[in-house]
C-alpha positions in Angstrom: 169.0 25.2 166.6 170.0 27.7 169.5 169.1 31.8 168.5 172.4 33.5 167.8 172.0 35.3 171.0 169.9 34.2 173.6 166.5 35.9 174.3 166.9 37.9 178.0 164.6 37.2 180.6 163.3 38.6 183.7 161.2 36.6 185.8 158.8 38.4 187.4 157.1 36.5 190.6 159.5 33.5 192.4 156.9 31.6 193.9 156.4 27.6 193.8 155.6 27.4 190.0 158.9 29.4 189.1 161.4 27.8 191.4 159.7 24.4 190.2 159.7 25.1 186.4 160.1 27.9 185.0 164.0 27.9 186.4 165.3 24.7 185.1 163.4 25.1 181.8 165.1 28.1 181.1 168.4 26.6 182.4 168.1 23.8 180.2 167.5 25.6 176.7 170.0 27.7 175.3 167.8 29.7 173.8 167.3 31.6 177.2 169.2 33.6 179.9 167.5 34.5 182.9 169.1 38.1 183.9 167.0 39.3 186.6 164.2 38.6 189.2 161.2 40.8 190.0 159.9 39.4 193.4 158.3 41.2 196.7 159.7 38.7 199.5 162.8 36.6 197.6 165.8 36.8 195.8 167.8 34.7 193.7 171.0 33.9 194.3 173.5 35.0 191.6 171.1 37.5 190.1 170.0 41.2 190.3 166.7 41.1 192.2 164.1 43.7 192.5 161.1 44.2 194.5 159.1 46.3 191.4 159.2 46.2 187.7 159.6 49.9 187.8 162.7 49.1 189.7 163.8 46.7 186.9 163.5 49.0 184.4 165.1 51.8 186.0 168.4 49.9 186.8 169.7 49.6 183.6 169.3 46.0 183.1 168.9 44.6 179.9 166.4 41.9 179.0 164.0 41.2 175.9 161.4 39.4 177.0 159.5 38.7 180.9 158.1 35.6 182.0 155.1 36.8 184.5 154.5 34.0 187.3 152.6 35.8 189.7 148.8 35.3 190.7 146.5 36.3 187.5 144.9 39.1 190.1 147.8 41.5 189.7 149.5 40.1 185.9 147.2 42.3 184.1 148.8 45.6 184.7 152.4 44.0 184.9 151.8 42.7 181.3 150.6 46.2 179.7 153.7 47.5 181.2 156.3 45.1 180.1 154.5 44.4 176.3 154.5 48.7 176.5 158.0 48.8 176.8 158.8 46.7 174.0 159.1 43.2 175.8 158.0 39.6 174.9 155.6 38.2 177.3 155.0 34.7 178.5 151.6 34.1 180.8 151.6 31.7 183.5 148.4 29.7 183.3 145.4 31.1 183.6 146.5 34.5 181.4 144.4 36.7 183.5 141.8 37.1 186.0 139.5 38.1 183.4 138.9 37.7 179.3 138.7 41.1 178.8 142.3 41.5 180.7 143.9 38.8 178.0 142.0 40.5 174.9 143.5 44.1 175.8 147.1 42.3 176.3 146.6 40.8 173.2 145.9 44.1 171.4 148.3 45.7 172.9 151.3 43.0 171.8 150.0 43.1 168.3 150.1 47.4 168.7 153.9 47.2 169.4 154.9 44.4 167.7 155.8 41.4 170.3 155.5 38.7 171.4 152.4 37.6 174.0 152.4 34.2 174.8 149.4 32.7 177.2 150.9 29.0 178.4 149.0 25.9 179.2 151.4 23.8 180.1 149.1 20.4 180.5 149.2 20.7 176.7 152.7 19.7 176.5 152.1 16.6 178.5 153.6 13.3 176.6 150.5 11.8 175.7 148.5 14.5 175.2 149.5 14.8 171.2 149.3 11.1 171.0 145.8 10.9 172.1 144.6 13.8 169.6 146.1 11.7 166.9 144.5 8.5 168.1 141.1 10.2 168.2 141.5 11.9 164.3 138.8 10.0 162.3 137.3 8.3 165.6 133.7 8.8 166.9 133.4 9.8 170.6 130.6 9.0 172.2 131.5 10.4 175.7 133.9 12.0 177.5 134.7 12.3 181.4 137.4 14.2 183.2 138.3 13.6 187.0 140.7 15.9 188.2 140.9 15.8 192.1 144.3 16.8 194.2 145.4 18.0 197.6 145.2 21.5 197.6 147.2 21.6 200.8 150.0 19.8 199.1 149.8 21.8 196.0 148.8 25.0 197.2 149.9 25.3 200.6 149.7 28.5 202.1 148.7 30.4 198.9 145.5 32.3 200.0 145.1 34.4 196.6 143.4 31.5 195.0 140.3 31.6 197.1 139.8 35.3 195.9 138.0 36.2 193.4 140.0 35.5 190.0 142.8 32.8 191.9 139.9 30.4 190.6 140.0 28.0 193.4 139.4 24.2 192.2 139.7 25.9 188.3 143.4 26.3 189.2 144.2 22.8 188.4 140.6 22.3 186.5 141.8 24.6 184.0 144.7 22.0 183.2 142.3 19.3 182.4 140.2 21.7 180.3 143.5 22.6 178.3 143.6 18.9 177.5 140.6 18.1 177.1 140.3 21.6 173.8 143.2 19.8 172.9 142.5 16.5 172.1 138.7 16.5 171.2 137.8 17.4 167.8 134.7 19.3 168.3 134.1 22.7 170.4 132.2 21.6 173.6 129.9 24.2 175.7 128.9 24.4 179.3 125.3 23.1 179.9 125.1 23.2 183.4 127.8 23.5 186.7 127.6 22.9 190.3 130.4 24.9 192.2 130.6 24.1 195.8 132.2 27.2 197.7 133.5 27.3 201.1 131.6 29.5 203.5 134.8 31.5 204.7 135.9 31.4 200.7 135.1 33.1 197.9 136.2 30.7 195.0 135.1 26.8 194.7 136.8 24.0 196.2 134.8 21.2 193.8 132.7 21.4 190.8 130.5 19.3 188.3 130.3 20.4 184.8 128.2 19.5 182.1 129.3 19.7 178.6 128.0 19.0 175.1 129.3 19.2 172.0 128.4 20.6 168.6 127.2 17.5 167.8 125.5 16.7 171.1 128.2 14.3 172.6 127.9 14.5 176.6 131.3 16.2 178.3 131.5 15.6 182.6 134.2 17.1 184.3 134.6 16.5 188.1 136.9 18.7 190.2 138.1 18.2 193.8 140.4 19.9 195.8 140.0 17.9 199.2 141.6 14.5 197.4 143.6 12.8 199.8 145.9 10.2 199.1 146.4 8.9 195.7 145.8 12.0 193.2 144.0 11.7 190.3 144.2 13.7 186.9 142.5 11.2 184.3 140.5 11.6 181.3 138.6 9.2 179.2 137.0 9.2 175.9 134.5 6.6 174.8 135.0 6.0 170.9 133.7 3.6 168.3 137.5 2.2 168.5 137.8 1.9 172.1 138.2 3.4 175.3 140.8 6.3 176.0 142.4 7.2 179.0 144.8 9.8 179.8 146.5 9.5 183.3 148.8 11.0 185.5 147.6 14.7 184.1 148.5 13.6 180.0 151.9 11.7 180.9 150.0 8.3 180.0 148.0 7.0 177.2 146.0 3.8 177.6 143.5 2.1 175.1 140.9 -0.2 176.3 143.0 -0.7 179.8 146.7 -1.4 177.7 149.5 1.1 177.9 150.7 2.5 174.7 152.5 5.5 175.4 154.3 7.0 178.2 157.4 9.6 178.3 159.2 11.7 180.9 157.4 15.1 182.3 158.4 17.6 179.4 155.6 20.7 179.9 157.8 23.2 181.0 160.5 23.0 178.6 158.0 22.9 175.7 156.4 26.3 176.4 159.9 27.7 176.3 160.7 26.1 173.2 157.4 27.3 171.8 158.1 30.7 173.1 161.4 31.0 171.8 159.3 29.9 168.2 156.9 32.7 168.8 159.3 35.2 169.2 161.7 34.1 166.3 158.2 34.2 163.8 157.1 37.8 165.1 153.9 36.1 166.4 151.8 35.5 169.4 149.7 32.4 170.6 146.7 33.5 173.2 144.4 31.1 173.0 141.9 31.5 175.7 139.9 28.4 175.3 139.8 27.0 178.5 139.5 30.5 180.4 136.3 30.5 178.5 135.1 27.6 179.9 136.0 28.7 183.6 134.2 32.2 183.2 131.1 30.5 182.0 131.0 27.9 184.7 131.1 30.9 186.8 128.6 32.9 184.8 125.9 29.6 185.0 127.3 27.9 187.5 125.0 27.1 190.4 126.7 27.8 194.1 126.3 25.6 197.3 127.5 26.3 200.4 130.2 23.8 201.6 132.2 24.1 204.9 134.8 26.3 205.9 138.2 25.4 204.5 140.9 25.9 207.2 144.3 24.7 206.0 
């Protein structure tokens, strides 16, 4: 059921991911208004627009709650300020460039009593609840994720994510590791990790990973950002029942090769439902599960040159 008046946004960053999702999500639930646009180099059309928060807040504009979609380097400080002032928060994926970034805005939410929500929006993938349920009561002997794309497609032109804390090949990796926390039963930790960084770079354009579980089931993740032609965004699970494979980035569940569940592309519009939720229950959801795993592949990762990437 609709809220009795609709939760006030402004949208702070109107880059790929907000034009792409964020805009028809909120657009398709009534739950939302978008009222205003926080953005150094665009507008939108219809709206007030503003190149600073500080300009926001000083032009009278009301609004409840921000949605912050610009590159986790500078969403740490924009977060404090908002969840400061009294407004809802909702994270782009990852929440910050840091943990200890995310922890603060976690504190500070709970300080002054709103809502902080940190999205992963693989999690709200069609299959992806279909496959935890298939899995309940299984034994997994093995897991393996292979998440390669195009970051030239995907990416093109956006050089913050070869900084330090855009995460390179994690940006989409940290997808797959969404899923993956999401569907397997058991807590998994990093062994070992391979990260291949470009010369002229400073974050990784592949990596290996090596998981266990607690109860020592082996956990490969392989992450490319050079694939070229058909993408790929597939995981599969070994289990006493079967094998499990999620495709297409959680859209598709398949056991032992047969397709038994498939639905159209809902992510987007299930964060705002869940953050509409969040707000209506006084609570907050910032899990930072799969941030964890990124910072320790950085923190044992072993680095190897690779050559320059020159988009």
């Amino acid at each position: 059921m609709p809220t009795a008046t609709p939760i006030r946004v402004a949208l702070i960053g109107l880059g790929k991911i907000a034009r792409d999702q964020h805009l028809p999500a909120m657009a398709g639930n009534p739950d939302f208004e978008l009222v205003a646009i926080v953005s150094r180099h665009a507008e939108q059309p219809g709206l007030p627009s503003f190149h600073t928060f500080d300009e926001l807040q000083a032009s009278g504009v009301a609004f409840d709650a921000v949605a912050l979609c610009t590159p986790p380097q500078v969403r740490h400080g924009l977060a404090r300020q908002a969840l400061e002032a009294g407004k809802h928060v909702m994270l782009e994926k990852p929440p910050g460039a840091t943990l200890s970034e995310v922890e603060d805005l976690r504190q500070v939410a709970e300080a002054h009593g709103v809502t902080l929500q940190a999205t992963w929006h693989s999690r709200y993938a069609p299959a992806v609840q279909p496959a935890r349920d298939w899995l309940a009561g299984k034994t997994i002997t093995a897991a393996r994720i292979n998440w390669r794309e195009d970051v030239r497609v995907w990416h093109p032109g956006q050089d913050w994510i070869w900084e330090p804390g855009g995460l390179g090949v994690f940006d989409p990796g940290i997808n797959a590791l969404s899923i993956a926390t999401a569907v397997l039963p058991r807590p998994f930790f990093l062994t070992s990790a391979v990260l291949h960084v470009p010369e002229n770079r400073q974050s990784p354009i592949q990596a290996e990973l090596d998981f266990v579980d607690t109860v020592g089931t082996p956990v490969r993740a392989e992450f490319d950002f050079l694939q070229t032609g058909p993408q790929s965004w597939d995981i599969e699970i070994d289990t006493d029942a079967g094998l499990l494979r999620l495709s297409h980035g959680g859209a598709r569940l398949w056991i032992d090769g047969a397709l038994v569940h498939e639905a159209p592309e809902a992510e987007y519009p299930g964060l705002y439902a869940r953050f509409a939720e969040l707000i209506a229950a006084g609570a907050s959801d910032v899990d930072v599960t799969p941030l964890r795993h990124v910072a320790d592949a950085f923190l044992l990762g072993r680095r190897v040159a690779a050559p320059a990437f020159v988009e």
